[in-house]
N, C-alpha and C positions, 0 to 999 in steps of 0.2 A: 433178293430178300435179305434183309439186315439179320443180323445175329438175334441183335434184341428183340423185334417181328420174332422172328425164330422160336426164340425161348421164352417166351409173351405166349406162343400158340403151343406151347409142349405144357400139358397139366399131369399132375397124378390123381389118384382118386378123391382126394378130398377138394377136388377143383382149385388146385394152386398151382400155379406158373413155377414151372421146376426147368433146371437146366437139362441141356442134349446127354442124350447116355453116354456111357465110358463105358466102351468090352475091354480095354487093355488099365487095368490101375495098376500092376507091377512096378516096383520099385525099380528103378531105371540104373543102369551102371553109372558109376562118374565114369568122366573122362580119361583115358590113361595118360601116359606121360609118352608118349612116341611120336614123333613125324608124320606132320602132314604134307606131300609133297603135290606141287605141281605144274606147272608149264614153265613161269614164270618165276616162284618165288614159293621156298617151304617154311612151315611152320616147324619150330623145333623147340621142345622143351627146354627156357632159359639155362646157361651155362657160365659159367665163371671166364670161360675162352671168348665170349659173348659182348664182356664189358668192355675194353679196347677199341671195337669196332661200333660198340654202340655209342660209346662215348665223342669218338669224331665223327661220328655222322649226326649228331642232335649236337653239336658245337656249331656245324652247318648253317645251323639258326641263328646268327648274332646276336638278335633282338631277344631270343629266349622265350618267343612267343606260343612255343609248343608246351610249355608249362604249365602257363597260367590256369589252366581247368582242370591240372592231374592235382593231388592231394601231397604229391613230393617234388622236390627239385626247385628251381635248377641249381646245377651241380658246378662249381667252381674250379672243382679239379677232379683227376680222374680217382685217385683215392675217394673220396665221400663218393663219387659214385659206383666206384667199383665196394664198396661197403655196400650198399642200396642194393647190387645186383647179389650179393653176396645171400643177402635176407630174403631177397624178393624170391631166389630160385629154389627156396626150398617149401614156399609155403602152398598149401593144398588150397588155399581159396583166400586170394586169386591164386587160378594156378597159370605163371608164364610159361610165355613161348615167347624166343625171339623167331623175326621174320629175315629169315633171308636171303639175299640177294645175289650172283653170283660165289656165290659161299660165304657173302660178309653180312653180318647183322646189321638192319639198317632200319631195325621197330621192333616192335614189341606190343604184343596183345593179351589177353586170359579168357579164360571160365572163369567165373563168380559168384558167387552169390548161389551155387549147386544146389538143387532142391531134388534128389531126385523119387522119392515118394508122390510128388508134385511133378514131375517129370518138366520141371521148370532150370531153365540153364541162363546165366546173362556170359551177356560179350562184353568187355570192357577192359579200363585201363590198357587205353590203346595211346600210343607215342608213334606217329610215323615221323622222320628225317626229312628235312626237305627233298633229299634225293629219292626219296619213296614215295612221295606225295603225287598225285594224279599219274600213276605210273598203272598200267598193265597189273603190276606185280599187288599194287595198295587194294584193285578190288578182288584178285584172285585170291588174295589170301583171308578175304572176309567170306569166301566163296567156300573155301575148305574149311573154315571153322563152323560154318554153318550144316555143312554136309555131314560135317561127321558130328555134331548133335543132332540131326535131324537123319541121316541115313544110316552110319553106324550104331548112334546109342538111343535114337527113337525118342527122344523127346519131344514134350506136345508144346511146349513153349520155350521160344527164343527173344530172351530181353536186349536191350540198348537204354540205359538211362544218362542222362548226362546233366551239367548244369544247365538249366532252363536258358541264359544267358551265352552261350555259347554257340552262336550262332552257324559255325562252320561242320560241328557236330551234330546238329542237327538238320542240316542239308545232307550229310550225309548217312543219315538213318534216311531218312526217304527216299532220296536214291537209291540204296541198298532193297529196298522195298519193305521197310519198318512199317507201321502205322503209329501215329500219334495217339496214346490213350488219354494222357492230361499231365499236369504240373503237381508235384507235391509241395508244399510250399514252406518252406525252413525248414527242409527234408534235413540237413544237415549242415555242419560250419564248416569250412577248412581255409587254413595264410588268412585266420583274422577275420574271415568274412561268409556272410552268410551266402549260404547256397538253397534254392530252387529247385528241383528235381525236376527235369522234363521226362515223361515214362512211353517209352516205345515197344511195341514187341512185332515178330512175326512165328503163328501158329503153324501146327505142321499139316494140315488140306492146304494150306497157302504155300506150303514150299513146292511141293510139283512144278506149278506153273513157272515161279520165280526161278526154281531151278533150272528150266529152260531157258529162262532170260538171261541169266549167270553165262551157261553156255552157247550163246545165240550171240549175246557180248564180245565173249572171250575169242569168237575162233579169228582166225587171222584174215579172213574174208571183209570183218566189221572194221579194217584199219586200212588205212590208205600207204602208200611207198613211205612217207613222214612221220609216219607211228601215230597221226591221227585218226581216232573215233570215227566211223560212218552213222551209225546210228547209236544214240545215247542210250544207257543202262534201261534209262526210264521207259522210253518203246521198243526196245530191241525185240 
């Protein structure tokens, strides 16, 4: 049964279609600023030690193609960007994390957009390196960000928005197990041009399942001697 079915068939007394009950409305924690670690790759509140490592691994990129859909960059030398990481690490929404790699930063993600009255969190402003990209480490680390709003701080919604246009990020919300809600449309501008908003989320009765998928994915039985996938995220 569909949500909307659902909430179509919940009325109050006056015979009107009202939403599913809420027993928990409590104003939900933000997120703190500490370490998320795991197998593969931790999440670590951005640091100024950060920008060095983050800086040659998003040079990686020649073409500069991991830019184009963030609202900053790209950076021409490592001063303007070590500036950027400078502003970036102290702000409470977004709040960074770089992701690291054998102890070197090699991406960079947040919480966003924090509602927690609303117990609503997004995920965003994500930059992974080409050497982070389809790694082990690139879906662990959306795995613990999602865990610890959804098991530590108990929130009922977890967002993904991106440019509608953006084609690579949004394979990647559905992979991850996002749903697609719809398009804002000249949600916002940014480099000149207008932007689209593609809107995704995943609720928390939806993380259980998924969070077995996350772990069904990840253990080391789903990868062959070559470090390739047995079974994809999507049926795991």
């Amino acid at each position: 049964m569909s949500d909307a079915s659902t909430l179509t068939q919940r009325r109050n007394a006056l015979g009107q279609p009202v939403g599913l009950p809420v027993s928990d409305t409590s104003v939900r924690p933000t997120p703190p600023r500490t370490p998320m670690v795991g197998r593969f790759c931790s999440v670590v509140p951005m640091s100024l030690e950060h920008a060095g490592d983050l800086y040659t691994a998003f040079k990686e990129d020649t073409e500069d193609r991991i830019w184009t859909y963030l609202p900053n960059g790209p950076y021409r030398d490592e001063v303007a960007f070590r500036a950027w990481v400078k502003t970036a690490m102290n702000a409470d929404d977004p709040l960074m994390f770089s992701i690291l790699v054998d102890g070197h930063a090699v991406g960079h993600a947040s919480y966003l957009r924090n509602a927690p009255q609303a117990a609503s969190i997004e995920v965003g402003f994500i930059n992974l390196s080409p050497r982070l990209q389809r790694t082990r480490a690139a879906t662990e680390f959306q795995y613990l960000m999602m865990a610890r709003a959804f098991d530590e701080l108990n929130y009922r919604r977890y967002e993904w928005k991106c440019d509608a246009l953006n084609a690579p990020s949004r394979t990647a919300a559905e992979r991850l197990g996002f749903t697609y809600e719809g398009t804002f449309r000249q949600a916002t501008h940014y480099k000149g041009r207008n932007r689209d908003t593609a809107w995704y989320s995943i609720l928390d009765r939806e993380w259980p399942a998924l969070k077995a998928r996350f772990s069904r994915w990840l253990a080391d039985d789903n990868f062959d001697a070559d470090g390739r996938q047995i079974r994809t995220l999507t049926v795991a």
